[in-house]
C-alpha angles and dihedrals in degrees: 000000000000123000107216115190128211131217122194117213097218089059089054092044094047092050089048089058095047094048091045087049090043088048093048089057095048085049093056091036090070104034091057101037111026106038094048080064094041100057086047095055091043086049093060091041085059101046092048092048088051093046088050097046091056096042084053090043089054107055091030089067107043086040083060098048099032096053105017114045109063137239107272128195107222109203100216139148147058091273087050084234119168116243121198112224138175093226079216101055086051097053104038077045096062100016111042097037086056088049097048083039105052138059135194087255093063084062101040082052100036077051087060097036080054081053095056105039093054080051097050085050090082086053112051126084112237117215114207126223116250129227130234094043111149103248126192141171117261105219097198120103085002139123140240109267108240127184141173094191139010138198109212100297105352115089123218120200096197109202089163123108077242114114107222123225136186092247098045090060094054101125093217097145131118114202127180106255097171085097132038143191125212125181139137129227093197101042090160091065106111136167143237101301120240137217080244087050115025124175145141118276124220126195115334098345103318132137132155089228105121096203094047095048139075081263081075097052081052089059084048097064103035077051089055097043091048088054087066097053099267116137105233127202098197110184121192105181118149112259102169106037131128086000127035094188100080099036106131092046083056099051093037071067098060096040095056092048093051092040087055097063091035110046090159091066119110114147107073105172100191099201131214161173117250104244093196112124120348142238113021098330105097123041110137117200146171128207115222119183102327086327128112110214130189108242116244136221135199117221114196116182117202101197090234083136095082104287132116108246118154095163091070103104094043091055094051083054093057103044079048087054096041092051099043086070092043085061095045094056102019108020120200087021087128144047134231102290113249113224109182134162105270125090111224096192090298098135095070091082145013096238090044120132153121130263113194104213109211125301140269091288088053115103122223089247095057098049087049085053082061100061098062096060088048089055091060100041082055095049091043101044 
């Protein structure tokens, strides 16, 4: 006999929905209870993963810099003296204070500040600086003059593998000056504050903030050569921030770009803080009339060091061209002009160079001073 089962629909019917009801409140039950828990425990897990990473990152990199990278000796100075430095130290001491110190909004803000200061421009009335003032060295905080060659009354302290001669100083070159470029490789360079400009130092005299900085003496002096008539591209973007290492790559960058859309440019006047001794030590002035200015300084690069560079002695020409009518209207203004084996984008154009403005114990007003008196030497030359 065979046994036949039956099976009845509705009951099949009837245990579906009760697997599928059972199934729905295991399903809330989860969602509600055990994820909660779950994001909780994956938050700390995150936390502790992010604490540990910069606490890696960290030692990783002072360890690096610290016990790897040697002690190096850095020949620098007027006095061509020889300063000892932990090449980690140096560069924990520019590069990672900026970084602690400084957050994304200071630049958004300093951007804007740039904004407003190119605005105010057409609004502020330039006063040109005047001729026949009575200019002399200030000894004080200064440094002893030193020089290899000289070209009637400019000095050159040739520090190149280049051999000077009298022909070769001649300043006979013509360069376009309707249009300039200023920039600065080191924007971060600043001076000694000031009860008139105040602000919060990092490292060896750095800060973002664009009108604190050498970025500022820059506007001064766009701000001078508009007022006789040049058209000035003044570019203050940030070459050395966050990091200082790179710099020059960076700022070749900016020249080229700028150089595309304004092929007629020739003068590019890269301007600096002196970087010679430290603190409230060095600080090189001139007084001119009842003003006190920041000296000045060419630096012209040869490319002796291994790059290519077939613009340097035209270069050299200019900055002597340049100087012989700063010391015919200011003299002692500047100081010897400093000609060494690296390049410093100088090869983009033939009336390229550097002017170091002042030193760390200059103040910002005085280097702005300064200005002024380049402007018409400019003008005038």
């Amino acid at each position: 006999m065979i046994n036949v089962a039956v099976i009845n629909l509705k009951d099949i019917l009837k245990y579906l929905v009760k697997a599928i009801l059972v199934l729905t409140i295991i399903i809330c039950f989860t969602r509600y209870f055990d994820i909660p828990d779950i994001q909780k425990k994956q938050t700390n897990l995150n936390e502790n993963i992010e604490e540990n990473t910069k606490k890696i990152s960290e030692y990783a990199y002072t360890y690096c810099f610290d016990t790897v990278l040697p002690e190096v000796l850095e020949n620098r100075g007027e006095d061509d003296a020889i300063i000892e430095q932990n090449i980690g130290e140096k560069i924990l001491g520019m590069e990672l204070n900026l970084i602690n110190n400084i957050v994304p909004k200071e630049i958004e803000e300093n951007t804007t500040e740039q904004a407003n200061t190119e605005e105010q421009l057409q609004e502020e009335k330039v006063e040109l600086a005047q001729e026949n003032l009575k200019t002399e060295v200030v000894e004080e905080k200064n440094m002893k003059a030193s020089y290899t060659n000289s070209y009637g009354n400019v000095q050159i302290r040739n520090k190149s593998d280049y051999e000077l001669t009298e022909d070769m100083l001649v300043p006979d070159i013509e360069v376009n000056k309707n249009k300039i470029l200023l920039l600065h490789t080191h924007t971060c360079e600043s001076y000694t504050p000031t009860e008139e400009n105040p602000y919060q130092a990092s490292g060896n005299y750095r800060t973002t903030d664009l009108t604190k900085s050498v970025a500022r003496v820059g506007t001064e002096l766009e701000k001078q050569l508009k007022g006789y008539g040049y058209q000035v591209i003044h570019d203050m973007t940030y070459h050395d921030y966050p990091a200082y290492s790179g710099s020059y790559e960076r700022s070749e960058k900016t020249i080229r770009n700028i150089l595309e859309q304004n092929s007629d440019i020739q003068i590019v006047l890269d301007l600096h803080r002196d970087a010679v001794g430290s603190g409230t030590d060095y600080g090189p002035k001139v007084k001119i009339g009842e003003e006190y200015a920041a000296q000045l300084m060419f630096v012209i690069g040869t490319g002796t060091g291994g790059l290519e560079h077939p613009n340097w002695l035209q270069n050299l020409k200019f900055a002597i061209k340049v100087q012989q009518k700063a010391e015919e209207l200011y003299p002692g203004l500047f100081r010897s002009i400093l000609l060494n084996n690296y390049r410093y984008n100088q090869n983009l154009t033939t009336g390229s160079a550097i002017i170091e403005v002042g030193a760390t114990a200059n103040t910002l007003e005085e280097c702005m001073t300064s200005m002024k008196y380049l402007a018409k030497i400019l003008d005038a030359m």
